[in-house]
C-alpha positions, -999 to +999 in steps of 0.1 A: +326+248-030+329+277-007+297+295+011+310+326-012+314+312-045+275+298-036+261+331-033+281+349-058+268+324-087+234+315-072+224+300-106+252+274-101+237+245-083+255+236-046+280+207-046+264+176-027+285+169+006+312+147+009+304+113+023+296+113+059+298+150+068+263+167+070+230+159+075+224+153+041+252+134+029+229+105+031+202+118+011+232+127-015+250+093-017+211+077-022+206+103-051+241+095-069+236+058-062+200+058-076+213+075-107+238+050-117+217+023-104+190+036-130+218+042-158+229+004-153+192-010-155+188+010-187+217+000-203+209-039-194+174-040-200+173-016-227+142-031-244+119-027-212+095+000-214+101+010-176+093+047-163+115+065-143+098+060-112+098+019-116+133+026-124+139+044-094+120+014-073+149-010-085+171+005-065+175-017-033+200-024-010+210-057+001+212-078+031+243-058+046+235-022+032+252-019+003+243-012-024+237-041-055+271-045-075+277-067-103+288-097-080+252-088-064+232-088-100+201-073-102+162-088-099+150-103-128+122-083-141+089-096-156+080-078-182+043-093-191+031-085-157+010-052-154+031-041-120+070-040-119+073-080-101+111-079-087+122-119-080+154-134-069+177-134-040+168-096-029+131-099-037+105-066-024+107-058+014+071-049+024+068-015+041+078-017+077+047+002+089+026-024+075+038-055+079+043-041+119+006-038+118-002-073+101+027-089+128+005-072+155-025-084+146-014-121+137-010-118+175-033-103+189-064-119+169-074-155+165-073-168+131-109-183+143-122-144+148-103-129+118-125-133+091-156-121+110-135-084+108-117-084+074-149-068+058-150-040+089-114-035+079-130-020+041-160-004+058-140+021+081-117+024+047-149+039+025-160+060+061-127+076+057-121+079+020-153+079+011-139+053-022-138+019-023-104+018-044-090+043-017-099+021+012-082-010-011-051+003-015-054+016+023-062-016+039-058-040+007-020-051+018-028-052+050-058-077+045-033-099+023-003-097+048-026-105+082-041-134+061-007-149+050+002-148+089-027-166+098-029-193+069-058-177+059-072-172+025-054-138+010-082-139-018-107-143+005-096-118+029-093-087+009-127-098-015-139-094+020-128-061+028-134-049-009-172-061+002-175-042+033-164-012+016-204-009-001-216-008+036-193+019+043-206+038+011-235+047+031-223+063+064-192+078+045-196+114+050-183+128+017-213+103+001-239+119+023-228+153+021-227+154-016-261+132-016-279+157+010-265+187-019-280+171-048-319+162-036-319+196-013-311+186+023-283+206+033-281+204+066-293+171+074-269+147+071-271+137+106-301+123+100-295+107+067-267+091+082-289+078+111-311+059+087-287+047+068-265+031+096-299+011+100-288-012+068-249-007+071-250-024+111-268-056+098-247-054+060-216-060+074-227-087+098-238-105+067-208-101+055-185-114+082-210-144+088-206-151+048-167-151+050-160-171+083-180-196+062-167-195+031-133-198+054-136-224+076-171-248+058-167-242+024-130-230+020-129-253-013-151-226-029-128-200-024-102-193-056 
């Protein structure tokens, strides 16, 4: 489509670009290739109750780039399971950024010292978020991921960070800010926070003494 015939029916929606020409001829060929993708997947697995966005997620590309074919079938799909599970030759690739920083610190941190941080890990996730769901789904894969590298405990590992997330509950800012609002101390969260800090130091220290035993004395006690 011309740049004139564009502007003189701007209700007309632009032609994507031709393949390889453009910036976003990429973006294009994923769109069209997610759309058939997502038109196959229905029409196979027609009695799945699947949303468009876990339909979407089945779009993967293989080992060589290209994208799945009939002589590449699609992952089998469990449908009992509360999350989309995607098995088979393609499987999920975990997202680069994190499994970079669970690759980093299976190197850089002894499997011997790890467990004494995994519930620090959930404790600066609350300080941040200020939620303990927020700081799982922050730090949750991560926790799974650095465990699996070490031969660790996954379980153990992330019921340890879930754990030091109530320590950060008390030094999370949001927390002491709304707390300070509702009992009339505006102003003073500085020193709220001083006092709590008091029990959150000595919390967590628990805590990572309680999980490098339950790892390494009484790992039969862990699920």
């Amino acid at each position: 489509m011309s740049t004139t015939a564009a502007q003189a029916d701007p209700a007309r929606p632009a032609a994507l670009p031709a393949e390889g020409t453009g910036p976003g001829s990429l973006a294009a060929d994923l769109r069209v290739a997610i759309g058939r993708s997502a038109r196959r997947i229905r029409a196979e697995k027609s009695d799945l109750d699947l949303s468009d966005t876990q339909i979407s997620v089945l779009f993967l590309l293989d080992r060589d780039g290209e994208v799945l074919t009939q002589t590449n079938p699609l992952p089998t799909i469990d449908p009992d399971l509360s999350k989309l599970a995607l098995f088979g030759e393609v499987g999920v690739k975990q997202l680069s950024m994190v499994a970079t920083m669970a690759n980093g610190l299976v190197s850089m941190v002894s499997a011997q010292v790890y467990p004494l941080l995994a519930p620090l890990f959930g404790t600066v996730g609350v300080f941040l978020t200020g939620s303990n769901t927020s700081a799982n789904a922050l730090f949750g894969n991560l926790q799974k991921l650095t465990a699996q590298g070490m031969g660790l405990s996954d379980i153990l590992m992330a019921s340890a960070g879930s754990a030091g997330a109530s320590a950060g509950k008390m030094i999370s800012p949001q927390s002491i800010v709304i707390a300070a609002t509702a009992v009339g101390l505006l102003g003073h969260e500085g020193r709220i926070m001083r006092q709590t800090i008091k029990y959150t130091v000595p919390y967590v220290i628990l805590l990572a003494a309680m999980t490098w035993l339950y790892a390494f004395v009484v790992p039969q006690w862990v699920p």
